[in-house]
SENUMAR-414135 format. One record per residue (C-alpha): residue number from 0; residue in three letters; y, z, x negated. Coordinates in Angstrom, 2 decimals. Each point is the difference from the previous one (the first is absolute). Example, Ala and Ser with C-alpha at 12.3 -4.5 7.8 and 13.67 -1.06 7.14 Angstrom:
2
num 0&residu ALA&north -4.50&up 7.80&east -12.30
num 1&residu SER&north 3.44&up -0.66&east -1.37
# end
This chain:
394
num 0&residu UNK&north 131.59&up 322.63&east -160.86
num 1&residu UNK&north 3.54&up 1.60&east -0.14
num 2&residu UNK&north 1.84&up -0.44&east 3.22
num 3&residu UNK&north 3.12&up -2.62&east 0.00
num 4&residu UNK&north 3.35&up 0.39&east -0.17
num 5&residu UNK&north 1.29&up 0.71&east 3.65
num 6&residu UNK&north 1.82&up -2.19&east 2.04
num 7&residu UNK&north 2.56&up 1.52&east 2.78
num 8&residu UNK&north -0.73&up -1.22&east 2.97
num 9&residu UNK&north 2.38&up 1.66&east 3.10
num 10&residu UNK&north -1.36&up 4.14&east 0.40
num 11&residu UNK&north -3.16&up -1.29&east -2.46
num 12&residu UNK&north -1.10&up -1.09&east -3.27
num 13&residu UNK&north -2.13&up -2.61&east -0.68
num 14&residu UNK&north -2.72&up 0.33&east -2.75
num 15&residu UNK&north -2.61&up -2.80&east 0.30
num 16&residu UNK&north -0.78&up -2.92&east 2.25
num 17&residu UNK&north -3.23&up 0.61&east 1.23
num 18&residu UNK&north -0.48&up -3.56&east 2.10
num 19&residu UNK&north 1.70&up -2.99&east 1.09
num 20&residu UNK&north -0.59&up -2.21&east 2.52
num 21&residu UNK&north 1.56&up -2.19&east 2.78
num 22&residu UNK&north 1.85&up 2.01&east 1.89
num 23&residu UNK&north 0.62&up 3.18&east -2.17
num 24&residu UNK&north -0.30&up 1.93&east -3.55
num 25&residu UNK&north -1.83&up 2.93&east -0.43
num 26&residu UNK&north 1.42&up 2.77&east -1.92
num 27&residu UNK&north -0.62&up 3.22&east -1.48
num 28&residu UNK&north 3.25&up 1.97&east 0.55
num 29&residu UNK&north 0.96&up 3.56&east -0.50
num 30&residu UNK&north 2.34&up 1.75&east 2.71
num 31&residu UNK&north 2.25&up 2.90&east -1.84
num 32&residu UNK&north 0.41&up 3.40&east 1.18
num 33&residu UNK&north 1.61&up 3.31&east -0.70
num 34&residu UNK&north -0.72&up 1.32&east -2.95
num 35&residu UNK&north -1.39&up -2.66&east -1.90
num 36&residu UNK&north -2.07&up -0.43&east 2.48
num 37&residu UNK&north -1.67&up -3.56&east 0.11
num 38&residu UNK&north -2.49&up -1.37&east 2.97
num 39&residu UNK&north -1.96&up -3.13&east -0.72
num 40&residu UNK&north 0.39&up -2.63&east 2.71
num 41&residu UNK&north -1.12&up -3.33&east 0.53
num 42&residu UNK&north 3.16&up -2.52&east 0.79
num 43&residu UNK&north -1.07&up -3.01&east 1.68
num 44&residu UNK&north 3.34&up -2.38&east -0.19
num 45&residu UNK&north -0.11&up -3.13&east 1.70
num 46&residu UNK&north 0.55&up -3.57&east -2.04
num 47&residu UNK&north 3.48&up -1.30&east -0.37
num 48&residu UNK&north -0.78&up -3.31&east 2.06
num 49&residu UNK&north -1.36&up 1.99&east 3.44
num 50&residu UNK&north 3.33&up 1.97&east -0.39
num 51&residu UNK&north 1.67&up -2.68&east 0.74
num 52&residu UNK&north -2.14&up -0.80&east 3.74
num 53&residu UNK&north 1.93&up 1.70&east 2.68
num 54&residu UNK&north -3.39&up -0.42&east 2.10
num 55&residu UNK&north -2.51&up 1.20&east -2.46
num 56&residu UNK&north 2.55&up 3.26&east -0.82
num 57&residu UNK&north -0.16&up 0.65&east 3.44
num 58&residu UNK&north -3.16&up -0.21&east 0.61
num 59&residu UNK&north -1.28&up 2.03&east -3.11
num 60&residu UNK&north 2.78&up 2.91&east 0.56
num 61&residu UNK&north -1.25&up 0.61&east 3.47
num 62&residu UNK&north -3.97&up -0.48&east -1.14
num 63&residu UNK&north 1.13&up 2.57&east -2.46
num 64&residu UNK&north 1.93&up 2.36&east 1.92
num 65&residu UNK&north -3.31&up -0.01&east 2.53
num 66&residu UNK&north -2.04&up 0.51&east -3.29
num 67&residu UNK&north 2.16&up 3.08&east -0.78
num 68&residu UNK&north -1.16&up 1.77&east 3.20
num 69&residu UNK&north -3.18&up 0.62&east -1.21
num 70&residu UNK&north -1.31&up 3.52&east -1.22
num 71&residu UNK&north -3.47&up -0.02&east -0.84
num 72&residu UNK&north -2.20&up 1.45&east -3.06
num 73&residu UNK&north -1.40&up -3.60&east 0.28
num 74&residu UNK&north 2.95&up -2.45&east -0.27
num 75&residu UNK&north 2.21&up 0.01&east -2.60
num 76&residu UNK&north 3.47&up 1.47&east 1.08
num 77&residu UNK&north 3.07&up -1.88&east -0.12
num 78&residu UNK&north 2.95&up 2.47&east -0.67
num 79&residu UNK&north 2.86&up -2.69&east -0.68
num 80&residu UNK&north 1.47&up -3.12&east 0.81
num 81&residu UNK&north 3.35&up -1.24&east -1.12
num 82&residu UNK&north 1.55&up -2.75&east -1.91
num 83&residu UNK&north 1.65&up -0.10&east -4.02
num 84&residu UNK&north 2.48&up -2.41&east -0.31
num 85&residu UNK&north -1.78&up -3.46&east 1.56
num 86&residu UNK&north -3.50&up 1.66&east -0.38
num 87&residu UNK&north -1.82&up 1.52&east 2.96
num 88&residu UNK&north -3.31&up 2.63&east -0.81
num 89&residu UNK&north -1.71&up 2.15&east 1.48
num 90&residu UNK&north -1.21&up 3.56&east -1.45
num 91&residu UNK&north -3.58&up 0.94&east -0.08
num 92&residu UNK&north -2.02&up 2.76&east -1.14
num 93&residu UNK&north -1.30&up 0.14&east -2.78
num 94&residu UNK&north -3.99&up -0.42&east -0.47
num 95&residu UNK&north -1.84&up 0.84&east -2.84
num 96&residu UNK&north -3.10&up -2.64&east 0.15
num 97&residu UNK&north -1.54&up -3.11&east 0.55
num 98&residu UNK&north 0.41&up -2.45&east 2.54
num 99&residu UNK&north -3.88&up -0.96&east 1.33
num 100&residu UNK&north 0.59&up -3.67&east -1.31
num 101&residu UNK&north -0.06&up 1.54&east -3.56
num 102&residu UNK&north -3.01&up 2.69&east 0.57
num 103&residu UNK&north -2.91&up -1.95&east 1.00
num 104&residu UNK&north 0.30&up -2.58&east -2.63
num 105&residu UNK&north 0.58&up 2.27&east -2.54
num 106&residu UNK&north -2.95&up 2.35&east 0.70
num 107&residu UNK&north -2.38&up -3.42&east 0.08
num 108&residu UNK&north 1.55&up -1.27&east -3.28
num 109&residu UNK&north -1.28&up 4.04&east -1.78
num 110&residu UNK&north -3.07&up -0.47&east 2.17
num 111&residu UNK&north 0.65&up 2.66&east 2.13
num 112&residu UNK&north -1.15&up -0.86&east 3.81
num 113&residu UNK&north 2.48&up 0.92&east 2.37
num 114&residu UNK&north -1.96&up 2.26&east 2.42
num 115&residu UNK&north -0.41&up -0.77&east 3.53
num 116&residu UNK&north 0.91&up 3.43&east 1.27
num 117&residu UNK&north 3.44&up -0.35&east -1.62
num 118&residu UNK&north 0.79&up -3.34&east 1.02
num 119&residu UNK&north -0.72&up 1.19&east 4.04
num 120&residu UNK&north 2.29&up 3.86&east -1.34
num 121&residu UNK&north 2.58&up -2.55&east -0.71
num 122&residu UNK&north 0.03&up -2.30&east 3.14
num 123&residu UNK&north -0.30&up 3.54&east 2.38
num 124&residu UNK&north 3.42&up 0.88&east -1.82
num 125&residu UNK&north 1.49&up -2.98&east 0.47
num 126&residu UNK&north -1.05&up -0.06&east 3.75
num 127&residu UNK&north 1.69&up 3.54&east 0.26
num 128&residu UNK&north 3.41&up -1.54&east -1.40
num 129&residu UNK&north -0.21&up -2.43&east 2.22
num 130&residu UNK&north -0.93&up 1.36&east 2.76
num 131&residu UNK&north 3.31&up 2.21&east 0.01
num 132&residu UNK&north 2.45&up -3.10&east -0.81
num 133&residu UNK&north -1.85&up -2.15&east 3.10
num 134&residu UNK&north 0.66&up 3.08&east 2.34
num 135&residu UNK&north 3.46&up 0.86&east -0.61
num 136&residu UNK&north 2.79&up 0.36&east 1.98
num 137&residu UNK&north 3.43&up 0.27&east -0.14
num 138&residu UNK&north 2.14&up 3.35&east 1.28
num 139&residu UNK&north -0.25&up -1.27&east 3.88
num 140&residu UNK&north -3.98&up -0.78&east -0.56
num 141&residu UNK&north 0.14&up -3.57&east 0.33
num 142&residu UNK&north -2.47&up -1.56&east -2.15
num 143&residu UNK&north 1.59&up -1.51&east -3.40
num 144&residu UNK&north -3.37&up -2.51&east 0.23
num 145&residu UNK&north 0.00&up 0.60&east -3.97
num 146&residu UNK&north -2.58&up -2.91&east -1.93
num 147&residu UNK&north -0.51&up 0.30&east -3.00
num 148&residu UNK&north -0.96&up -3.95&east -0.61
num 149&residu UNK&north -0.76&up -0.01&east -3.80
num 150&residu UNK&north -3.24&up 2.46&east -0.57
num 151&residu UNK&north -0.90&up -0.97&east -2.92
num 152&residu UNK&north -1.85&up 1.28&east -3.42
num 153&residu UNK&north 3.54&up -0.34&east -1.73
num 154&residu UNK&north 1.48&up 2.19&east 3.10
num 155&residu UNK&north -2.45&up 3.16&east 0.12
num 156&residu UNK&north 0.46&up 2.11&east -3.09
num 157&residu UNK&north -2.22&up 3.07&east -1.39
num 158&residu UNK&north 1.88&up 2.24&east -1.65
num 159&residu UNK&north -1.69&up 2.09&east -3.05
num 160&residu UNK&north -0.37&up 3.13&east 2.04
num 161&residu UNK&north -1.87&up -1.78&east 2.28
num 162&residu UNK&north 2.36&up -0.61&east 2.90
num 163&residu UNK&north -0.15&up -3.49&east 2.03
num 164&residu UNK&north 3.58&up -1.22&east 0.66
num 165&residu UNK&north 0.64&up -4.17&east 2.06
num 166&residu UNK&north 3.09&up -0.88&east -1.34
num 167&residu UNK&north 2.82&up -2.61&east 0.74
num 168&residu UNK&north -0.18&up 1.26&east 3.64
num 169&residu UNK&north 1.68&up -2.10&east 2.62
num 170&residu UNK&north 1.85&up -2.43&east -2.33
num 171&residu UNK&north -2.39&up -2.81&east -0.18
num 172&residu UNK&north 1.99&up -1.86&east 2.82
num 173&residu UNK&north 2.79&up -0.28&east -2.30
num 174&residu UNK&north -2.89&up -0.59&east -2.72
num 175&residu UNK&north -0.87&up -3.30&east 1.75
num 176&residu UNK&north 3.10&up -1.10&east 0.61
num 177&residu UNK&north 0.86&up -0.15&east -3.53
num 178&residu UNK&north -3.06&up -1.35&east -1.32
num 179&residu UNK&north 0.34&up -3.01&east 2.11
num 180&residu UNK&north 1.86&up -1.49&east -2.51
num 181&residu UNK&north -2.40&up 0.98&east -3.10
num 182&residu UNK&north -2.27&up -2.91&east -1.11
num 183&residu UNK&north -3.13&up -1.06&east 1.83
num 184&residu UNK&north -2.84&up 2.00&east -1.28
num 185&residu UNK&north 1.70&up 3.11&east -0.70
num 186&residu UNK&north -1.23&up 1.49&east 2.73
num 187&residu UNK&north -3.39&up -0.62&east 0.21
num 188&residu UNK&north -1.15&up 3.35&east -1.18
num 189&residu UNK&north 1.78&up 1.73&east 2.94
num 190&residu UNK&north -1.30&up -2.55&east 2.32
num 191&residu UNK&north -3.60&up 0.98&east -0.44
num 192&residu UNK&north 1.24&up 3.35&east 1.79
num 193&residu UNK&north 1.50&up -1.57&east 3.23
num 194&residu UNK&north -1.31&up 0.76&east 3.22
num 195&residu UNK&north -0.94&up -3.33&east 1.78
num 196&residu UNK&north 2.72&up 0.14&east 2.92
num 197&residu UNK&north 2.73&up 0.53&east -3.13
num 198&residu UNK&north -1.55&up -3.47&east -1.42
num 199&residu UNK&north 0.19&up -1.24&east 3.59
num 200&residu UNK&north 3.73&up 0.78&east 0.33
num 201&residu UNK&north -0.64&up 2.90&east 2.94
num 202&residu UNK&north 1.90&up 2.99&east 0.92
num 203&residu UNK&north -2.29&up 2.90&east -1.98
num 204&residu UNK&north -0.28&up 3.54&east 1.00
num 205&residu UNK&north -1.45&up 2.71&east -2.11
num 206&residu UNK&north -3.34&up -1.64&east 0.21
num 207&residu UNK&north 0.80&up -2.45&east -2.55
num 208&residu UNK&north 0.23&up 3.01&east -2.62
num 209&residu UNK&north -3.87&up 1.01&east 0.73
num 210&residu UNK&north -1.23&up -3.56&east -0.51
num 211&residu UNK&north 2.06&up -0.28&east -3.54
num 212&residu UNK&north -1.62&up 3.26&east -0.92
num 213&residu UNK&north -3.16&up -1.04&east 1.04
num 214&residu UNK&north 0.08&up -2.97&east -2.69
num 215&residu UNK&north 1.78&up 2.40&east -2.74
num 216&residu UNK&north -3.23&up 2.17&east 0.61
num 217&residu UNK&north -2.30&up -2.45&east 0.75
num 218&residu UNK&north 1.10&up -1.29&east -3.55
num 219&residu UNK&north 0.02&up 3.44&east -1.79
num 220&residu UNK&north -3.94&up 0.34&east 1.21
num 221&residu UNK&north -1.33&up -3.22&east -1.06
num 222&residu UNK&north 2.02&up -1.40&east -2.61
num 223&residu UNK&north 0.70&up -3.01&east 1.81
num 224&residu UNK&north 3.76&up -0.97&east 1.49
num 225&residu UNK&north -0.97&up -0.89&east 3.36
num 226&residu UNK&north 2.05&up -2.94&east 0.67
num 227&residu UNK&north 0.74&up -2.68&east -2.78
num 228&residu UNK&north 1.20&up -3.54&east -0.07
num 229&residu UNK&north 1.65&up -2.52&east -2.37
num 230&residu UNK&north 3.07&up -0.24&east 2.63
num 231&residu UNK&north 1.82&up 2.56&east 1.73
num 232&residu UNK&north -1.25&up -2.04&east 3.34
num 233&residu UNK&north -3.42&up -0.22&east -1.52
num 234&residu UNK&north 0.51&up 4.18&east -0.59
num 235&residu UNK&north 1.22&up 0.03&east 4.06
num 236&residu UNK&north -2.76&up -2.39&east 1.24
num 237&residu UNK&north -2.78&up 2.38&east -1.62
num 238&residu UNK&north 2.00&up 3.00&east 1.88
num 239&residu UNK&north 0.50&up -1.31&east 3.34
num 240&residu UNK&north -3.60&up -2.61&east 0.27
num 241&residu UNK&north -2.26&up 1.38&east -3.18
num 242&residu UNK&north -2.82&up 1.67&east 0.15
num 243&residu UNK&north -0.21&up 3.71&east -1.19
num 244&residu UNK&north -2.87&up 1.48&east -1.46
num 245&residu UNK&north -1.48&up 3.33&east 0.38
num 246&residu UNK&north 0.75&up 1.69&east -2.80
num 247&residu UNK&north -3.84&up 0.50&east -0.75
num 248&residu UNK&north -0.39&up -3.44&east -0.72
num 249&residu UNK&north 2.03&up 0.54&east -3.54
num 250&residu UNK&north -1.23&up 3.98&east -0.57
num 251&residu UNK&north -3.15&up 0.89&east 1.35
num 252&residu UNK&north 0.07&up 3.54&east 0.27
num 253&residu UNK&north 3.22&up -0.05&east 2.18
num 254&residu UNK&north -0.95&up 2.69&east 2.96
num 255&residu UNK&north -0.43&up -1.22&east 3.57
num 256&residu UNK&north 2.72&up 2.04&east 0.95
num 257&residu UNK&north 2.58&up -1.11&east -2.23
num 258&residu UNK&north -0.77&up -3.61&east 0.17
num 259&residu UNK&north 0.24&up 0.57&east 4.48
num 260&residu UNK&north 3.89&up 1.66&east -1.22
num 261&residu UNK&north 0.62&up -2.70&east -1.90
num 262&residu UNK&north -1.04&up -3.14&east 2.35
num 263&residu UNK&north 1.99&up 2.39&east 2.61
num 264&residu UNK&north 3.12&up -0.01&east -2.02
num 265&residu UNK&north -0.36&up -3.67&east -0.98
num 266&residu UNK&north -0.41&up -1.45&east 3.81
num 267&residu UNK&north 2.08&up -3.66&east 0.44
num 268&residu UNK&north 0.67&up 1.55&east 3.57
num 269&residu UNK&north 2.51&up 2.62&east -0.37
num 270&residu UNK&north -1.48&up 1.46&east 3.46
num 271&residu UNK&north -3.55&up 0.56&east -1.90
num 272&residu UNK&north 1.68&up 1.62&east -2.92
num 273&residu UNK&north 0.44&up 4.21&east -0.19
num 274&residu UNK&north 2.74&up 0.46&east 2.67
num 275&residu UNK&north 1.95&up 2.60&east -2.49
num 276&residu UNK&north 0.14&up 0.93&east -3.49
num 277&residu UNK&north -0.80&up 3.43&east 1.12
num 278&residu UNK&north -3.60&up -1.44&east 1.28
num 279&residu UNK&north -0.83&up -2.07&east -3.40
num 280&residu UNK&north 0.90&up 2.86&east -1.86
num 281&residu UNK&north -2.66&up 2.42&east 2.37
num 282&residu UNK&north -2.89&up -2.45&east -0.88
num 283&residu UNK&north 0.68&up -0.01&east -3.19
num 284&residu UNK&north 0.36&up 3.92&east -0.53
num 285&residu UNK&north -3.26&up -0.11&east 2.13
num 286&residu UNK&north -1.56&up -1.21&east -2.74
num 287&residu UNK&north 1.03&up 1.60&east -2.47
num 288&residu UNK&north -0.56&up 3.58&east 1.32
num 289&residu UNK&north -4.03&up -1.00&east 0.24
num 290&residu UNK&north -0.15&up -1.85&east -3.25
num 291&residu UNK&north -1.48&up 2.12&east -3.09
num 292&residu UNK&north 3.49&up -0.17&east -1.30
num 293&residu UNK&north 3.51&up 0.66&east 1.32
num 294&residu UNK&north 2.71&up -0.54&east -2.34
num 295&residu UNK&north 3.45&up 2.05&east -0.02
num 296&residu UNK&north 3.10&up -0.99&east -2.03
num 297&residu UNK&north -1.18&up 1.83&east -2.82
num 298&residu UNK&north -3.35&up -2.24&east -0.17
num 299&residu UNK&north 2.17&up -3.13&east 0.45
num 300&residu UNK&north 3.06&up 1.45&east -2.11
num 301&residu UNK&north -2.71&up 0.81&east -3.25
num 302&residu UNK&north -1.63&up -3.68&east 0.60
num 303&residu UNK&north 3.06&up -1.43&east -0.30
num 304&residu UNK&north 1.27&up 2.16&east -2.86
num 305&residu UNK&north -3.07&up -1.24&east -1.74
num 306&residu UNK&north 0.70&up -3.56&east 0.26
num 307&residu UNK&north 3.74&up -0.53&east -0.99
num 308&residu UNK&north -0.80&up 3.31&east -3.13
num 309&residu UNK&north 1.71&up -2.73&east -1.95
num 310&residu UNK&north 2.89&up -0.60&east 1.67
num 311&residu UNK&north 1.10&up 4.00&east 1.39
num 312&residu UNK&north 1.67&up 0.79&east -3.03
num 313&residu UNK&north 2.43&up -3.29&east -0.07
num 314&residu UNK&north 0.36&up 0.87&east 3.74
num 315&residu UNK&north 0.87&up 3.75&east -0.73
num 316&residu UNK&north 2.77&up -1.00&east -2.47
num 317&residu UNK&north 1.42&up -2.19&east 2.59
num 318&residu UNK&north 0.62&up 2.61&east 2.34
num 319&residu UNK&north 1.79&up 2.29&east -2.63
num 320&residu UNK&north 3.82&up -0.65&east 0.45
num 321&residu UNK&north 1.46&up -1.77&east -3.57
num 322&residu UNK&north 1.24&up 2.87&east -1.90
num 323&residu UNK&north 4.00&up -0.10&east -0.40
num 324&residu UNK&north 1.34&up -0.57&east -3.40
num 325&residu UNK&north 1.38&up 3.59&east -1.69
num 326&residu UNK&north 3.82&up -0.19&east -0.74
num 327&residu UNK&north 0.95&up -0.71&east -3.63
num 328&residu UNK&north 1.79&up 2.71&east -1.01
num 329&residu UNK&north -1.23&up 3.80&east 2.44
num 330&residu UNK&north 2.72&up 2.18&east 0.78
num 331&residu UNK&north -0.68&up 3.28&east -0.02
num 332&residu UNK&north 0.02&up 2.02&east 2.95
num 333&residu UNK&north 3.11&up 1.95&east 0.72
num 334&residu UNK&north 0.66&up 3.75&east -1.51
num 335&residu UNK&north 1.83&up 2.90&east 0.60
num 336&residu UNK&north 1.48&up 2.22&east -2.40
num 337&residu UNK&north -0.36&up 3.83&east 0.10
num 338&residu UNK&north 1.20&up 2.52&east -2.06
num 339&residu UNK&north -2.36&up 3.45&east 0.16
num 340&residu UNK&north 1.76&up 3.34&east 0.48
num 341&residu UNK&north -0.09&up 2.10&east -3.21
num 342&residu UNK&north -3.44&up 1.80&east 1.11
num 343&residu UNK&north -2.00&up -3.02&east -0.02
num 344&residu UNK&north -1.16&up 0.73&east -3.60
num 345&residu UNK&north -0.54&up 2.50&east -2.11
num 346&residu UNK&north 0.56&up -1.33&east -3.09
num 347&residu UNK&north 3.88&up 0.07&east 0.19
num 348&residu UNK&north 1.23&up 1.37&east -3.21
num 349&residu UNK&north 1.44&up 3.46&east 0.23
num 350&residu UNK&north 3.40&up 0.64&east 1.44
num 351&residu UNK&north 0.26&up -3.49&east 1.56
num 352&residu UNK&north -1.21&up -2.16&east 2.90
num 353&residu UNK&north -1.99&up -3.05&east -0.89
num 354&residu UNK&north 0.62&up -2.49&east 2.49
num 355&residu UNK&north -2.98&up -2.67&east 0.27
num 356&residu UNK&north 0.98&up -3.57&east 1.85
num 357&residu UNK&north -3.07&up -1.25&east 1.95
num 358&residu UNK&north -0.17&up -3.33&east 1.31
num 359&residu UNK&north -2.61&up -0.58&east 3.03
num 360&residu UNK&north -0.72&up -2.92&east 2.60
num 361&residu UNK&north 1.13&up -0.13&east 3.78
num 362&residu UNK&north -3.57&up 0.42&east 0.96
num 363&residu UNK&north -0.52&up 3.03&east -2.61
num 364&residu UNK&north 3.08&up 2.05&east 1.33
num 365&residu UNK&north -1.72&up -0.54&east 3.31
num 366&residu UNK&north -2.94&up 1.75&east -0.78
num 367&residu UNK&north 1.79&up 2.59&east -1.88
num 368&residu UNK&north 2.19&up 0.61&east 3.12
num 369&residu UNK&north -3.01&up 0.74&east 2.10
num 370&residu UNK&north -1.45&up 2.05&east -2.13
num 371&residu UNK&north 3.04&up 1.97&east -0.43
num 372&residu UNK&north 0.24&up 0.12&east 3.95
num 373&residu UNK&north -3.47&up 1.46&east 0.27
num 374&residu UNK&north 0.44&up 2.61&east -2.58
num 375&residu UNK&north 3.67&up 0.79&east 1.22
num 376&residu UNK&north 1.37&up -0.26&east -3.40
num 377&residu UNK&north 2.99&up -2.50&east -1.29
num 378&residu UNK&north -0.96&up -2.86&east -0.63
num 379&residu UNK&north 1.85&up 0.17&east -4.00
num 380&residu UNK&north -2.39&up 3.26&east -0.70
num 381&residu UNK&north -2.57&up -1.76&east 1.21
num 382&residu UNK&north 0.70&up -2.68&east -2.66
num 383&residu UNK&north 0.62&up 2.77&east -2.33
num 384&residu UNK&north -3.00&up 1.63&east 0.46
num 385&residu UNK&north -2.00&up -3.24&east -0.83
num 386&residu UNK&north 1.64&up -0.79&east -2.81
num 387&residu UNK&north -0.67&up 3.45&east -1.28
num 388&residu UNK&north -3.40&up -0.37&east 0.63
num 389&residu UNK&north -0.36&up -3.50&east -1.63
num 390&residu UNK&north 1.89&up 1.56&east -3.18
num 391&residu UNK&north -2.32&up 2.79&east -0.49
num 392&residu UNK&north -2.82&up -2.20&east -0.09
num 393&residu UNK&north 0.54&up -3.24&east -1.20
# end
């Protein structure tokens, strides 16, 4: 699919919306550099009608700006935050993959199982990402108590070589602010991920990331989305009061020690849960060090290669900045005129000089000049002497 026409947008261009939701469109953007130089980016730019909220601007700039702060091979950067005209975005690297709500389903509908082993690879990246954002501080070492508060299938992407990146970092405060005002039932697939004191209205901690990760992988494993409901309280109720089954009960040959991470991870009692990312992240690499099979990137990078073979290609020419259009009419480059001495060939008629005018480019009369310099000649013979040469044999 040929890439669309451009669309300035402040320092970028715009080439495709990518997604659009409640609070913000998705694009694919490229940044220009020197040169011709042309990085692609991924511009998310926030709806006209939140631009308008003093409080939700607020709060999503400084969510943002906290976002920003984060460096990690595991969280997708931030490098820019600004405002075009009444529009304010955010700039965000850009990855080259699919999001995990796309790769699961996708593998089931070619029949390919989704292995185990890769699922757990996946969650112990996602525990190192956020691991690093819950233990960050500022430049005095105070504790920026970072939560993530939306880990989700949608929010942990795989790119194709294999890397494991959580994205929309601390922004999903702003997030829920602005989908307060989106129609009942719009949330319900993001409520399935709550931790029960966020359904219970409490003050949440890191903590509340492990149990939403817990029901992302609990779901990845079994096939199953842990908590349902036909109401977004009926979704809450099963959270906060429902009963959770060992993962066993759906898949059989779920190991004992990966269904004892998971019920660990899934706890109601934030107490009972893994006290860090760091330590749901060691059980889990635990595992996977004594299993048959450990996968790297490359194992999960060629698995997912192999599901979306279809799709790389369109996604390759997406990434290729839109070729500019060639002028009409070229002009060509500038010359300058030399005349050669009367030596520079020796077919001058007898008795008189033949003098031969030369045109040559900027760029050529450079190179002739060094040459000249290196041999220590002028740089006319040196002219002359390759005319001569081109006469004689021609």
């Amino acid at each position: 699919m040929p890439p669309a026409t451009p669309v300035p947008f402040g320092q970028y261009k715009l080439i495709e919306r990518l997604a659009v939701g409640g609070m913000a469109e998705v694009f694919l953007a490229h940044q220009p550099g020197p040169d011709g130089f042309e990085k692609p980016v991924v511009i998310k730019r926030i709806r006209p009608h939140l631009s308008k909220q003093p409080a939700f601007v607020r709060m999503f700039l400084n969510e943002a700006r906290l976002a920003a702060q984060l460096n990690h091979p595991n969280i997708v950067q931030i490098h820019d935050l600004g405002k075009v005209g009444e529009s304010y975005y955010i700039g965000m690297e850009y990855l080259f993959g699919r999001d995990t709500r796309r790769v699961v389903p996708k593998a089931e509908a070619l029949g390919i199982s989704f292995p185990m082993v890769y699922a757990l690879k996946i969650a112990s990246s996602v525990c190192e990402g956020l691991y690093y954002a819950h233990q960050k501080v500022d430049l005095y070492g105070s504790p920026l108590n970072i939560v993530h508060r939306d880990v989700t299938p949608e929010n942990i992407f795989v790119c194709f070589d294999g890397t494991v990146k959580v994205l929309d970092f601390g922004i999903a405060k702003a997030a829920n602010r602005a989908e307060q005002t989106t129609r009942a039932g719009e949330l319900r697939g993001k409520l399935s991920y709550l931790s029960p004191e966020q359904c219970l209205g409490k003050p949440v901690d890191h903590r509340s990331d492990l149990f939403s990760l817990g029901a992302v992988l609990y779901e990845w494993l079994t096939g199953f989305k842990l908590f349902t409901g036909e109401s977004d309280v009926a979704v809450m109720r099963s959270i906060v009061d429902g009963k959770v089954y060992a993962p066993s009960y759906f898949r059989a040959d779920i190991p004992e020690p990966v269904e004892a991470i998971l019920m660990k991870a899934l706890e109601r009692d934030r107490d009972k849960r893994y006290p860090t990312a760091w330590h749901f992240q060691q059980d889990l690499d635990r595992f996977l060090n004594a299993y048959d099979f450990t996968p790297t990137n490359l194992h999960l990078s060629n698995f997912l290669k192999q599901v979306f073979l279809d799709e790389l290609e369109e996604e390759q020419q997406r990434m290729r900045a839109p070729a500019e259009p060639a002028p009409a009419v070229s002009s060509p480059p500038p010359t300058l005129d030399l005349e050669l001495p009367p030596d520079a060939s020796d077919s001058a008629p007898s008795g008189g000089e033949r003098i031969v005018p030369v045109s040559v480019t900027a760029a050529q009369l450079d190179t002739l000049e060094a040459l000249a310099r290196k041999h220590n000649v002028p740089v006319g013979r040196m002219v002359g002497e390759l005319l001569t040469a081109w006469l004689k044999y021609r």
